[in-house]
Structure formats: structure tokens, C-alpha cells
Z-matrix of the N, CA and C atoms (Angstrom, degrees):
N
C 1 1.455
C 2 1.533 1 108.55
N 3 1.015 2 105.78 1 141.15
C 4 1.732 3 108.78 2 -176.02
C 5 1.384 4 118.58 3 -93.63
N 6 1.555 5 116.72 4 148.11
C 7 1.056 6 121.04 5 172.97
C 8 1.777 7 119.02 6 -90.06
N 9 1.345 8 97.70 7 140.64
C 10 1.545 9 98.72 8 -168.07
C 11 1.366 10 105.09 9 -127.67
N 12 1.657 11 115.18 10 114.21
C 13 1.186 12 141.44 11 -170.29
C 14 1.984 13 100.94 12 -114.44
N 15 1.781 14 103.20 13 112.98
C 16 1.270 15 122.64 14 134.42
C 17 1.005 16 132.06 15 -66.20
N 18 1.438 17 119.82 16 117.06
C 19 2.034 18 105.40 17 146.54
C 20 0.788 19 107.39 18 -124.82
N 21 1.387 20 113.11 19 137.37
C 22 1.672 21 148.19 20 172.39
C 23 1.709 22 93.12 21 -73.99
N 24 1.454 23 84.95 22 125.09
C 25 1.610 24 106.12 23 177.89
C 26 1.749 25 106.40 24 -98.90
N 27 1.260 26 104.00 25 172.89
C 28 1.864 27 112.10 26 169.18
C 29 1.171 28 94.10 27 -101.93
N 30 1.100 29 96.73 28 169.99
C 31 1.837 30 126.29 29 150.62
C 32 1.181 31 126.32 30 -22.23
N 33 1.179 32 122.97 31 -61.93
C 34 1.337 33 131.10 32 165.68
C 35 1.497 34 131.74 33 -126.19
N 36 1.433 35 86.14 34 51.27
C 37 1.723 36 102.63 35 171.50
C 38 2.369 37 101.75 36 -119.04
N 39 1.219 38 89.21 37 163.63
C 40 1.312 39 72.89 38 171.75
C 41 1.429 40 123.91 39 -145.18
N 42 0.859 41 148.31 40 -178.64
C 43 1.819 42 132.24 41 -153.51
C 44 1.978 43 96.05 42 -85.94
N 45 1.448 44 105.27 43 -39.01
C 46 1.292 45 99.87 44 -166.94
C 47 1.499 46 126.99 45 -62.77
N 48 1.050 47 109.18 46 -51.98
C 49 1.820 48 126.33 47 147.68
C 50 2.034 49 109.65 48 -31.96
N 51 1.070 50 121.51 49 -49.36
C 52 1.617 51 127.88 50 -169.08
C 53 2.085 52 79.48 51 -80.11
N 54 1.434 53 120.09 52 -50.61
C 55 1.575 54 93.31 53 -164.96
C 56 1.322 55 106.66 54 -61.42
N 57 1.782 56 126.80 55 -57.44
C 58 1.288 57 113.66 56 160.01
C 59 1.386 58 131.43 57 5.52
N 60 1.145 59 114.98 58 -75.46
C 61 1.313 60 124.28 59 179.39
C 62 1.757 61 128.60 60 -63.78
N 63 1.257 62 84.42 61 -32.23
C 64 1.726 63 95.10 62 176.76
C 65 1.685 64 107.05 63 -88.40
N 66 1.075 65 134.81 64 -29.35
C 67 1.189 66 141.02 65 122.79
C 68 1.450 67 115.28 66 1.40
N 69 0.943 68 104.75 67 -68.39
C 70 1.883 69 135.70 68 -148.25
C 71 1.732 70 77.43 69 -73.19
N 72 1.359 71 124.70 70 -67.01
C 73 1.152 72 146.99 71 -171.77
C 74 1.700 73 97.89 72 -42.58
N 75 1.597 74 114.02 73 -63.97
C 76 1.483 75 104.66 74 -146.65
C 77 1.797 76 105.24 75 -80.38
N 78 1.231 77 109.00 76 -18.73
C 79 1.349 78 127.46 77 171.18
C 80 1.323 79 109.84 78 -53.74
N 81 1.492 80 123.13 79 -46.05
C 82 1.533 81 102.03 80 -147.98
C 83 2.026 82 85.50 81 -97.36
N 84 1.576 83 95.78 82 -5.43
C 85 2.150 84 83.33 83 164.62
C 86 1.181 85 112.82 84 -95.24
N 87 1.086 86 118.93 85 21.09
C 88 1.706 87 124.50 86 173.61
C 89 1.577 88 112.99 87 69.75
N 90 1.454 89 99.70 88 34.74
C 91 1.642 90 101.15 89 175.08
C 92 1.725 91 126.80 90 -115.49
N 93 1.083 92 82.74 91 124.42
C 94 2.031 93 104.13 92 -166.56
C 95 1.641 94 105.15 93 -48.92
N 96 1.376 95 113.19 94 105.92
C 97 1.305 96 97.08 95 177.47
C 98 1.773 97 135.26 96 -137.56
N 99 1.212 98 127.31 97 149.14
C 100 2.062 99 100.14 98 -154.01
C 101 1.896 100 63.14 99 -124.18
N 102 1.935 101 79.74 100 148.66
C 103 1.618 102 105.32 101 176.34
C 104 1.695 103 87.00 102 -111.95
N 105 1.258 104 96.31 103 130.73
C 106 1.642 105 104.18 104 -179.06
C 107 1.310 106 120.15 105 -103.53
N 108 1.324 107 144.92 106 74.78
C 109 1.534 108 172.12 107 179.79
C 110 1.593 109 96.16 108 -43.97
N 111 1.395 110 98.04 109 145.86
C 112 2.020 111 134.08 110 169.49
C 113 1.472 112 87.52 111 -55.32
N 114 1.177 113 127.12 112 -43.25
C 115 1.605 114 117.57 113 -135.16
C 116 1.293 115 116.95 114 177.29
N 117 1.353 116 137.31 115 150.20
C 118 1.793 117 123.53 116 -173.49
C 119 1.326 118 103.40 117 -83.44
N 120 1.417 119 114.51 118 -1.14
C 121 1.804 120 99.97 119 165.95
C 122 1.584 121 112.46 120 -79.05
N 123 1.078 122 107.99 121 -3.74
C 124 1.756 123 104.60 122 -157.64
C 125 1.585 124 91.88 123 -128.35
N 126 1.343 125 118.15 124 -10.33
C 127 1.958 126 121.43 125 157.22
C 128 1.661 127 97.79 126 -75.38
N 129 1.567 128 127.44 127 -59.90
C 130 0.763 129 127.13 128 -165.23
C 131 1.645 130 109.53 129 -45.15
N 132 1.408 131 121.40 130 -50.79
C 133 1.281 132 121.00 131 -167.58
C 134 1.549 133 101.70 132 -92.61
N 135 1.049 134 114.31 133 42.95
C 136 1.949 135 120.70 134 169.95
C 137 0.912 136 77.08 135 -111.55
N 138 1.678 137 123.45 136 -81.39
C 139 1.396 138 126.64 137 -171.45
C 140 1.812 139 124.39 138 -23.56
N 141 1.099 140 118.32 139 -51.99
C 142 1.336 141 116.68 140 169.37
C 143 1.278 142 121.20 141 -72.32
N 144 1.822 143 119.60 142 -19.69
C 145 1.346 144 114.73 143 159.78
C 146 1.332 145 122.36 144 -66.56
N 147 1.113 146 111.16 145 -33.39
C 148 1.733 147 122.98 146 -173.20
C 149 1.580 148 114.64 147 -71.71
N 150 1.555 149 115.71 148 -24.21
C 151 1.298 150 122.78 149 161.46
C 152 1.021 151 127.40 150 -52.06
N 153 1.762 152 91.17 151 -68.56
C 154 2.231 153 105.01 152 169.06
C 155 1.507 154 105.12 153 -44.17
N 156 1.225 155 132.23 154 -4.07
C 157 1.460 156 102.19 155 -166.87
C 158 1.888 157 100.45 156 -66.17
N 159 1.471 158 120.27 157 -172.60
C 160 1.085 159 125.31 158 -166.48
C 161 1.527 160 106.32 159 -73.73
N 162 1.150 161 142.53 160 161.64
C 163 1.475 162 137.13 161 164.01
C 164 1.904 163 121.12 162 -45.50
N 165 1.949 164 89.77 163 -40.31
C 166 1.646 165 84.82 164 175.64
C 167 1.396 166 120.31 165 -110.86
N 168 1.320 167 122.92 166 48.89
C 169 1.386 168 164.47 167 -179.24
C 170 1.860 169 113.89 168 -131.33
N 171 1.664 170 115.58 169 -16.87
C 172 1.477 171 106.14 170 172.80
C 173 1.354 172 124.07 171 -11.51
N 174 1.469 173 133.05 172 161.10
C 175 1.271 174 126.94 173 -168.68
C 176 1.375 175 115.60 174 -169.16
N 177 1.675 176 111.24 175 69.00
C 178 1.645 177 100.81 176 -159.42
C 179 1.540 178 99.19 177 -63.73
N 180 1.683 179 80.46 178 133.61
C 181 1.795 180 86.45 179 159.97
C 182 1.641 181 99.02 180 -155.35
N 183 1.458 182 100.82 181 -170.99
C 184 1.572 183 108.77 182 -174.25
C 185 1.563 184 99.70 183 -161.86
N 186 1.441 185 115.10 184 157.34
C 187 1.509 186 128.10 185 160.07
C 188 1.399 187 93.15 186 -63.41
N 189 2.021 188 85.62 187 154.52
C 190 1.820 189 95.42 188 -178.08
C 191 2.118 190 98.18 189 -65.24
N 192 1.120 191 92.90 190 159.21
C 193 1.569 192 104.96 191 166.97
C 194 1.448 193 124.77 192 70.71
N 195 1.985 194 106.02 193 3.07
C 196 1.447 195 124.46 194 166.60
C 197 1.701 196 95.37 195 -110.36
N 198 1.417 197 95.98 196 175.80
C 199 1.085 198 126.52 197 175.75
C 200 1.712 199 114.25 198 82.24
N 201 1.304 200 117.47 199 -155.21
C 202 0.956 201 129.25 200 153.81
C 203 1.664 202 153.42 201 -46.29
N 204 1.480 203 111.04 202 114.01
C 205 1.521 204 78.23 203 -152.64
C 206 1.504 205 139.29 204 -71.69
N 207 1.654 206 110.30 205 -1.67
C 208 0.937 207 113.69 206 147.10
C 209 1.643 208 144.22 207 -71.93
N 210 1.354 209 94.58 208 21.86
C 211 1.458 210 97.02 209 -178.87
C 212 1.471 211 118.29 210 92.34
N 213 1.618 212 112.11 211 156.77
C 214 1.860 213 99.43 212 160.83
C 215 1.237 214 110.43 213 -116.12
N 216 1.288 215 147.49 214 -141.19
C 217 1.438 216 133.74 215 -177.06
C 218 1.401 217 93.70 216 -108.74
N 219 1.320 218 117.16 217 -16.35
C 220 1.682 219 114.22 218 176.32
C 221 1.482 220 117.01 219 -119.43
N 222 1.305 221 141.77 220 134.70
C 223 1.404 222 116.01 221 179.00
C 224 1.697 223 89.70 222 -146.69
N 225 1.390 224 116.79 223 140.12
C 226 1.128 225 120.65 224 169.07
C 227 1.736 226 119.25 225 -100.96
N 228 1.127 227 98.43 226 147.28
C 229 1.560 228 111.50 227 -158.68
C 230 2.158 229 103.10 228 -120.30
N 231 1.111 230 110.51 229 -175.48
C 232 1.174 231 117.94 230 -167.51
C 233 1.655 232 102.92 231 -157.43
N 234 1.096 233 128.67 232 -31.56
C 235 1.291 234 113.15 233 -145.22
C 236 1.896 235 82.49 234 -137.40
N 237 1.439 236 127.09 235 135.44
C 238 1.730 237 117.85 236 163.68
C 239 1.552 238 124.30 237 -39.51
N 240 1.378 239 124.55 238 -42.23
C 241 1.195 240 129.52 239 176.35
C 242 1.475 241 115.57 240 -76.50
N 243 1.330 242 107.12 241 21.25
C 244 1.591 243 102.39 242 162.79
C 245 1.607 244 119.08 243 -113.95
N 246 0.886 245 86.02 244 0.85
C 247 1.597 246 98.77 245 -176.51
C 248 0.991 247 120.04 246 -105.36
N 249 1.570 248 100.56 247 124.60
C 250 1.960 249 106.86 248 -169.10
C 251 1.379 250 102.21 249 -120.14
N 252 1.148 251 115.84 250 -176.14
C 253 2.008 252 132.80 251 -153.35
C 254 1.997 253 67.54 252 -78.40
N 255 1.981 254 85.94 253 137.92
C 256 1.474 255 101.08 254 154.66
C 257 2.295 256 93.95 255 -160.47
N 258 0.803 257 83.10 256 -142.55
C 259 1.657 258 89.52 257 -166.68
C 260 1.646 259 116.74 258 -96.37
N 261 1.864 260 89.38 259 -40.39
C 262 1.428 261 102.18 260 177.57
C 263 1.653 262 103.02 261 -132.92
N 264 1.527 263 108.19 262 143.28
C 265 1.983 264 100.94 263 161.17
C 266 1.994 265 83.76 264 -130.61
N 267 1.421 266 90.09 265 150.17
C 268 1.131 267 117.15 266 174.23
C 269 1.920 268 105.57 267 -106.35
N 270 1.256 269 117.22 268 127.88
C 271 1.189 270 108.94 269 -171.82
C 272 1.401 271 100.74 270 -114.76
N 273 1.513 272 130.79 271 136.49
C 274 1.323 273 163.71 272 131.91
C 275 1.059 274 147.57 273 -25.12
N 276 1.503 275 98.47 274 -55.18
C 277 1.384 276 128.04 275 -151.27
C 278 1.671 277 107.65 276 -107.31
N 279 1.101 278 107.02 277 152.28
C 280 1.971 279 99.62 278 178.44
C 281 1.818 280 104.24 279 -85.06
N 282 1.380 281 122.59 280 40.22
C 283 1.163 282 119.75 281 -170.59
C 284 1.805 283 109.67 282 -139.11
N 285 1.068 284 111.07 283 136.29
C 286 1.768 285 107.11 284 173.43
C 287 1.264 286 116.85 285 -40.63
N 288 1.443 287 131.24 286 150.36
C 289 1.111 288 147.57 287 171.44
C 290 1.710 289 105.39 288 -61.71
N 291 1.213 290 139.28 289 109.03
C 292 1.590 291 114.03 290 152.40
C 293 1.102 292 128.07 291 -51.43
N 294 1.560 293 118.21 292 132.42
C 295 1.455 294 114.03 293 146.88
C 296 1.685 295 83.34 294 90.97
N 297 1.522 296 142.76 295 44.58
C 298 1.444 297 129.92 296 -178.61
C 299 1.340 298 122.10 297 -51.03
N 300 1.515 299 96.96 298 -39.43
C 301 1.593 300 106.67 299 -169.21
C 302 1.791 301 111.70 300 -64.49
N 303 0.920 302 108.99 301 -11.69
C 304 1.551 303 119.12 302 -177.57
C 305 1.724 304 108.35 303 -59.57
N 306 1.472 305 105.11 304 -26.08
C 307 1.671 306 103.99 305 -162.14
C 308 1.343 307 104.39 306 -120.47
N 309 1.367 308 109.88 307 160.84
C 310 1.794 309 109.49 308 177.78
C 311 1.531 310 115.85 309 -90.24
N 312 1.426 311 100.06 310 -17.87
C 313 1.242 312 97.72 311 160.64
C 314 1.527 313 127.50 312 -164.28
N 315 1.361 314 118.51 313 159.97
C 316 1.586 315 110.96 314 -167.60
C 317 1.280 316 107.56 315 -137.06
N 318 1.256 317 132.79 316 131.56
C 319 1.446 318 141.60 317 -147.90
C 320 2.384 319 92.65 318 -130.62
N 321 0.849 320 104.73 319 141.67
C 322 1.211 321 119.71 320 163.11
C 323 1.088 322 133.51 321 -166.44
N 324 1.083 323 118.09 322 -153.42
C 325 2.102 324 104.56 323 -158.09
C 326 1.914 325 111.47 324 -140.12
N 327 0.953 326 118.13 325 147.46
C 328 1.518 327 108.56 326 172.03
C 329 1.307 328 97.75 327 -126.20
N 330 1.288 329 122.12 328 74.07
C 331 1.359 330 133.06 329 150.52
C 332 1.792 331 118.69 330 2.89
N 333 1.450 332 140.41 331 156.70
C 334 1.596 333 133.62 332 170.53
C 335 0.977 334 106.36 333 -71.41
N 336 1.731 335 126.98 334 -51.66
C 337 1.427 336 139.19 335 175.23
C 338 1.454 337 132.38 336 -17.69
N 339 1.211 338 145.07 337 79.03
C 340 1.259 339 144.69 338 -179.01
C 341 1.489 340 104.72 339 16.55
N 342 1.603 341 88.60 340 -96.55
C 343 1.443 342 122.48 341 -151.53
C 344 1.625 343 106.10 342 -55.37
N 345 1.264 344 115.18 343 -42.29
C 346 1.957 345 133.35 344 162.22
C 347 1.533 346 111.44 345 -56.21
N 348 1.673 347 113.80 346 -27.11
C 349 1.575 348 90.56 347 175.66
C 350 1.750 349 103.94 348 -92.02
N 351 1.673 350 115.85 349 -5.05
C 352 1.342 351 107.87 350 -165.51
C 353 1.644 352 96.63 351 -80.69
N 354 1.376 353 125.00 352 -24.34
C 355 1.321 354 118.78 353 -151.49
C 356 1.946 355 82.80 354 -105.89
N 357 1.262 356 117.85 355 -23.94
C 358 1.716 357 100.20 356 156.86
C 359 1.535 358 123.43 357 -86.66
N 360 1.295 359 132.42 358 10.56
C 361 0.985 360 144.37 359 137.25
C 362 1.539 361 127.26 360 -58.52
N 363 1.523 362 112.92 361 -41.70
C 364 1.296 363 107.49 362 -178.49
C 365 1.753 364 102.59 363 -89.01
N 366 1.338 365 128.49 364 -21.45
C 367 1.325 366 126.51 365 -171.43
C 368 1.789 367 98.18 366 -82.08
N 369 1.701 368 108.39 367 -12.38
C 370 1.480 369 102.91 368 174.29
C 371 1.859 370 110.59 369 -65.58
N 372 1.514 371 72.13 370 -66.68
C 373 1.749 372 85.87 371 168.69
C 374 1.728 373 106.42 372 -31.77
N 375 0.995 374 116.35 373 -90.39
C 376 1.689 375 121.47 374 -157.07
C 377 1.673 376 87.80 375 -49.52
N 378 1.082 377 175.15 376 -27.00
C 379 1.647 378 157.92 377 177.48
C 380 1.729 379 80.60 378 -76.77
N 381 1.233 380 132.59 379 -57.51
C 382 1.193 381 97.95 380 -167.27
C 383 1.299 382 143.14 381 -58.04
N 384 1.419 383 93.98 382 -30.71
C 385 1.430 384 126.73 383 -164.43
C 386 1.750 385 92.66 384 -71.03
N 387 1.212 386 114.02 385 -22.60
C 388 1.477 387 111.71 386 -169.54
C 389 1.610 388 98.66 387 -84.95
N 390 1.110 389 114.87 388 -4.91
C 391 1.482 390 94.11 389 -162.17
C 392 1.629 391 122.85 390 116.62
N 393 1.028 392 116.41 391 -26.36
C 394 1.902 393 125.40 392 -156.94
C 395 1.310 394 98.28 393 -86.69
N 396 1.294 395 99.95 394 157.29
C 397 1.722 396 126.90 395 -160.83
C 398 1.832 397 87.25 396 -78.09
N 399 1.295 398 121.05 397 125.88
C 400 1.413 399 106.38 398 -179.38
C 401 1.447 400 97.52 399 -141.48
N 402 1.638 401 100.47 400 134.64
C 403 1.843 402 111.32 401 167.23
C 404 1.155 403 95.45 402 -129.67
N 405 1.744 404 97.26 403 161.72
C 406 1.501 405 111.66 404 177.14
C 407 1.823 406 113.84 405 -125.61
N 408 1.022 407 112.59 406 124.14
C 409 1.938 408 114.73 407 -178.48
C 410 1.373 409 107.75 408 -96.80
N 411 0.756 410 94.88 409 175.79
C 412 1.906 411 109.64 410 -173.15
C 413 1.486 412 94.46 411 -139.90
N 414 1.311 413 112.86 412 92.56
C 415 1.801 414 117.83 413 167.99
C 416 1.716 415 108.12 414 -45.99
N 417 1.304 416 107.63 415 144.87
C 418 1.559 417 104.35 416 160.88
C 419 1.413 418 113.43 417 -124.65
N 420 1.059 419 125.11 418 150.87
C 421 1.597 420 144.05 419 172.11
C 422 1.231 421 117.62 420 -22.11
């Protein structure tokens, strides 16, 4: 059963920068993980975040359907049906994860925005409602 991790973002922080980092995190424990994006405009600009990271922070990854065909340990996705069983998914999107139970763990965001924390409010609810191990963080600046 998976663990399902919120963080509550500020004002002017933003989810993509926090996946980065958690990223940064699941990589260096050797855990396979797809960040699941709104849209390939908003994969595209993970991708260029995930570059900038620092040199000793590297982070192989790839868009879904590039790279290697075995995969990289990170691959960013856009669409639910690209995403297959790995260890960690990082979620994006104002929409449930498919298929939750597939991963060990699932990280998402409660945006400052009204209407974005009401619809991560209800996707809190439904992991709970399922059962899943659930914490909530409070990002800081």
C-alpha cells in the first residue's frame, strides 16, 4: 500500500521546483520514478529544471517515449497512460493518480490557489478514503 505525501506550497513557490527536489531525493535511494505533468508544456519545463540541477545532484531522466529503451531511473510523462509501476510517481496534475496502488509512494502538492487546494483536498480525501498511509508537509521558502 502506498504512502501518500502532500506538500502545501506558498504563494510563490511552485510544485515543479518541490518535484525537482524530491526527485533529487528518490534518485540518490535508487528509486525509479515518473513525474506525471498537466501537459507536455509543463513536462517540457521539468525537463529543463531537472538539467539545472547542480552537477552533483545529476538526474538521468528522459521524456516518456525518448531515451533508452530500457528506461532511465526518471522519466517524465504527460498523459496517465504513460505511466507504468515504478517505486515513486510524483503528481502534477489537479487529477488522481491511476492505478495508486502500483507505487510505494506518491507525493503531491496543495497549491496557495483556492480552487487548486479544493480539488487537492478532495484527491486528499479519496487516498484516504482508500486506505493509504497519508502525511501532510508544509514546504518552506
Amino acid at each position: 500500500m502506498p504512502q501518500v505525501v502532500f506538500h502545501a506550497l506558498g504563494k510563490e513557490q511552485q510544485a515543479s521546483h518541490r518535484a525537482c527536489e524530491l526527485v533529487a531525493d528518490a534518485y540518490s535511494k535508487r528509486q525509479r520514478c515518473r513525474i506525471l505533468c498537466a501537459n507536455q508544456k509543463q513536462a517540457e519545463e521539468v525537463d529543463e529544471l531537472l538539467w539545472q540541477m547542480p552537477p552533483d545532484r545529476f538526474i538521468p531522466h528522459n521524456m516518456y517515449g525518448e531515451g533508452p529503451a530500457s528506461g532511465t531511473p526518471v522519466e517524465i510523462c504527460w498523459q496517465p497512460q504513460q505511466i507504468e509501476k515504478c517505486h515513486v510517481i510524483i503528481n502534477l496534475t489537479d487529477e488522481l493518480v491511476n492505478q495508486p496502488q502500483q507505487f510505494l509512494f506518491i507525493y503531491d502538492f496543495v497549491p496557495a490557489d483556492e480552487e487548486a487546494k479544493q480539488k487537492a483536498r478532495l484527491r486528499y480525501k479519496h487516498y484516504q478514503q482508500a486506505g493509504f498511509a497519508m502525511q501532510f508537509e508544509s514546504v518552506e521558502n
